[in-house]
C-alpha positions in Angstrom: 24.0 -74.4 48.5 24.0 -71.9 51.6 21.8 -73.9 54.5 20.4 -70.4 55.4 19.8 -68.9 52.1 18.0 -71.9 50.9 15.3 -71.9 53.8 12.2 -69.7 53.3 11.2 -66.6 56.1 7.9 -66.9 57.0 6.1 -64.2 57.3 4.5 -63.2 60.6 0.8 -62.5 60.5 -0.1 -58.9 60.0 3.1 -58.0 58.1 3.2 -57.0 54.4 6.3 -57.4 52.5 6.7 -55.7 49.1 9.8 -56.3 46.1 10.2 -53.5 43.7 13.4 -52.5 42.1 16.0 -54.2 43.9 14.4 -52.7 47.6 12.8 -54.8 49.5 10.4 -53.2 52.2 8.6 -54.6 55.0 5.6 -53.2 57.0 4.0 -54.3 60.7 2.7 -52.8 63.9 6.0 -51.5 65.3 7.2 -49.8 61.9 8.8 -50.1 58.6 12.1 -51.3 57.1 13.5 -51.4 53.8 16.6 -52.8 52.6 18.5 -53.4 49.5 19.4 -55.9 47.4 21.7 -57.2 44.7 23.0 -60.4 42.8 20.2 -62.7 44.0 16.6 -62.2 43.7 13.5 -62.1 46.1 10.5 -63.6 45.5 7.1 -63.9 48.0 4.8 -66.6 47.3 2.2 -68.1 49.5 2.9 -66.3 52.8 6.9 -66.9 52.7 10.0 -65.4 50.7 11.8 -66.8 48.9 15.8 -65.6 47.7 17.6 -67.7 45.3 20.9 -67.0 43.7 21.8 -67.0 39.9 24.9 -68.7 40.1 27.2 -70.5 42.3 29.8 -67.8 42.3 31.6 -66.8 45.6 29.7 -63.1 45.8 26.5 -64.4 44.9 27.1 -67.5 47.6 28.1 -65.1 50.5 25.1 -62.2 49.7 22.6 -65.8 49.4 22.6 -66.5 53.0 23.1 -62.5 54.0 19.9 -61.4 52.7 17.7 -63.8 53.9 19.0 -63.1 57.2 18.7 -59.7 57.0 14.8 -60.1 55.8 14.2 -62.8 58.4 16.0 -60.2 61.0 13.2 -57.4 59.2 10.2 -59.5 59.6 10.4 -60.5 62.8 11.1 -56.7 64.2 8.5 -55.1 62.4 6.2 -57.8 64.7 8.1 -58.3 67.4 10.5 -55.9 67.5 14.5 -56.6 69.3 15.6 -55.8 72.5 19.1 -55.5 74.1 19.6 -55.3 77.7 23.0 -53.6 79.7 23.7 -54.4 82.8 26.3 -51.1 85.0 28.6 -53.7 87.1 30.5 -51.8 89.7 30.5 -49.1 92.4 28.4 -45.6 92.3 27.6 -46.7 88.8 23.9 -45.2 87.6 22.2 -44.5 84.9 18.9 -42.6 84.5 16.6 -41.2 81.3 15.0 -38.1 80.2 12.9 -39.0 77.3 16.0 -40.4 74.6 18.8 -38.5 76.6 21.2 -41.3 78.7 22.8 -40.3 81.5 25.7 -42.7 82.5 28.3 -42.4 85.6 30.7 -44.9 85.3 33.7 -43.7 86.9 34.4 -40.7 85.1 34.9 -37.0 86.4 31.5 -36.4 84.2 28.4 -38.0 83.5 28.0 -39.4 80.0 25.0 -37.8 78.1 23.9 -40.0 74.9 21.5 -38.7 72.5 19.5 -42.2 71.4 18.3 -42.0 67.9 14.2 -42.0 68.2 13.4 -44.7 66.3 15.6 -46.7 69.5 13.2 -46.8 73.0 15.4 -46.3 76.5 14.5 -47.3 79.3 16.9 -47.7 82.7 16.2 -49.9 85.3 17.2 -49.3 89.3 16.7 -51.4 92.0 18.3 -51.0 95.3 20.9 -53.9 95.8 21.3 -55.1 91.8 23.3 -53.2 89.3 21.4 -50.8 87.2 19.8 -52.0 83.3 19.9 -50.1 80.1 17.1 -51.7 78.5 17.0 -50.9 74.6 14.2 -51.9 72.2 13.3 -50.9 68.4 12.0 -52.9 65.4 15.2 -52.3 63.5 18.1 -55.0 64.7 21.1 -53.2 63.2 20.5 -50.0 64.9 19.8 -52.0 68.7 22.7 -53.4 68.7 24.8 -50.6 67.4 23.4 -48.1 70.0 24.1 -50.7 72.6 28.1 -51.7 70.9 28.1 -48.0 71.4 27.3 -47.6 75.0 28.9 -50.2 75.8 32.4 -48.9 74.3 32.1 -46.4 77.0 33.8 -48.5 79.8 33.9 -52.1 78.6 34.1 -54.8 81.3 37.8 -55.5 82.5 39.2 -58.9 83.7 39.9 -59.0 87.1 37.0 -57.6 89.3 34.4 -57.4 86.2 33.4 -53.6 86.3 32.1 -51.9 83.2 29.1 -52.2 81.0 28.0 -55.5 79.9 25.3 -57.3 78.0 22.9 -59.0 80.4 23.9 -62.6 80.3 27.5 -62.0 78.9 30.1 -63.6 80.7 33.1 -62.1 81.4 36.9 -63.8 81.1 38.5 -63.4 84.6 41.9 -63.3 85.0 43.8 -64.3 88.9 45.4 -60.9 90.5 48.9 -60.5 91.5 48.4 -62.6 94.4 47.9 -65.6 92.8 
């Protein structure tokens, strides 16, 4: 029995969640998400859902635990909502925002311009002696952290002095230089 899929998600106060036809939709203050679902069913009783599998078959074991996750993942951004945070580590690097347009100089002979998608809030954050943020927040999880795996495949932190883009609290591999 999966140890994840087996556990009910509560749901948060002041979030709906509705089953109808293999779609699963859930509804709070920061938005709505709706995902879909097959070989297990979804049940909400008494303030929690509930997924259970038919069978113990390999498929229907492996998409047990996956969409409870994913719900659990849905019910807590529609309240909460997710945030991912980039930290620009290295000289002359800046970013700055216009609305959901990123402008990035990391090294390059050109500034980076990123259209964010809307449902994704931006937000940069520079203070004189500490390296500039990228702060990203939205109620969906997937599309946070793909917008930030995105950015952050722009210049990806390298071994030996630890420039690039990086997740805030990452920690980064570092290799000795020739010297050594």
């Amino acid at each position: 029995m999966s140890r994840i899929g087996k556990s009910p998600v509560a749901i948060p106060e002041g979030v709906t969640v509705d089953v109808k036809d293999n779609v699963i939709t859930v509804k709070g203050k920061l938005g709505e998400l709706s995902q879909e679902f097959s070989d297990v069913s979804v049940k909400v009783e008494e303030g929690n859902v509930i997924v259970e599998r038919p069978s113990d078959a390999k498929d229907h074991r492996a998409k047990h635990g996956l969409y409870r996750s994913l719900v659990a993942n849905m019910c807590e951004g529609v309240s909460k909502g997710w945030t991912k945070e980039l930290e620009l580590v290295g000289v002359g690097y800046r970013a700055s925002n216009q609305g959901q347009k990123l402008d990035l100089a990391v090294g390059f002979s050109h500034n980076i311009v990123l259209e964010i998608a809307p449902e994704v809030k931006v937000e940069t954050i520079s203070e004189k002696g500490k390296n500039p943020i990228v702060k990203l927040t939205s109620h969906d999880r997937q599309l946070v952290g793909q917008v930030a795996a995105k950015i952050r495949a722009f210049r990806k932190p390298e071994p030996y002095k630890g420039k690039g883009i990086k997740f805030v609290g990452e920690i980064i591999r570092r290799k000795a230089g020739k010297s050594a």
